[in-house]
C-alpha positions, 0 to 999 in steps of 0.5 A: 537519589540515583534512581530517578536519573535516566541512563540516556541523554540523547534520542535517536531518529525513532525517539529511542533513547541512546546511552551517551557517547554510543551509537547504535544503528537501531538494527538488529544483526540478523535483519540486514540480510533478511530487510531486501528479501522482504521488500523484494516479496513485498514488492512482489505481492504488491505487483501481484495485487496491482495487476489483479485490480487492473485486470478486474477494471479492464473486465468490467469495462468490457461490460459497460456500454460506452459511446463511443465503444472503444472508449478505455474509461479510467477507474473512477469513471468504470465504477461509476457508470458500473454503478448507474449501469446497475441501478438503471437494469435494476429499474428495467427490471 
């Protein structure tokens, strides 16, 4: 009987069903204001995180011996020669 049929024949962007001939934004009323503040404090603590990393690289490569000595590494090379670096004093030792 009637119970089988569903009451949506269209799918919106995300696959939710809508009822047909309405449409809905998929938001709800309360979170339009609330969406930017989010972002804006997840981009906050993103930046946060970012400048943290860099300032860990930029210490470590203060304490890896290149040639010559002035050489800025990138990320990869740091932690790579960090890493032979400490291999190499764990062998002088």
């Amino acid at each position: 009987s009637g119970s089988d049929e569903k009451p949506y024949h269209h799918l919106d962007a995300d696959g939710y069903g809508l009822k047909a001939g309405k449409r809905r934004s998929g938001k709800k009323p309360g979170r339009l204001s609330r969406e930017p503040r989010q972002r804006h404090t997840a981009n906050a603590r993103e930046r946060d995180r970012t400048n943290s990393v860099n300032t860990a690289f930029t210490a470590l490569r203060t304490l890896i011996p290149t040639e010559p000595a002035d050489r800025k590494l990138s990320k990869i090379e740091t932690l790579r020669l960090a890493s032979s670096y400490i291999s190499h004093l764990g062998n002088v030792l």
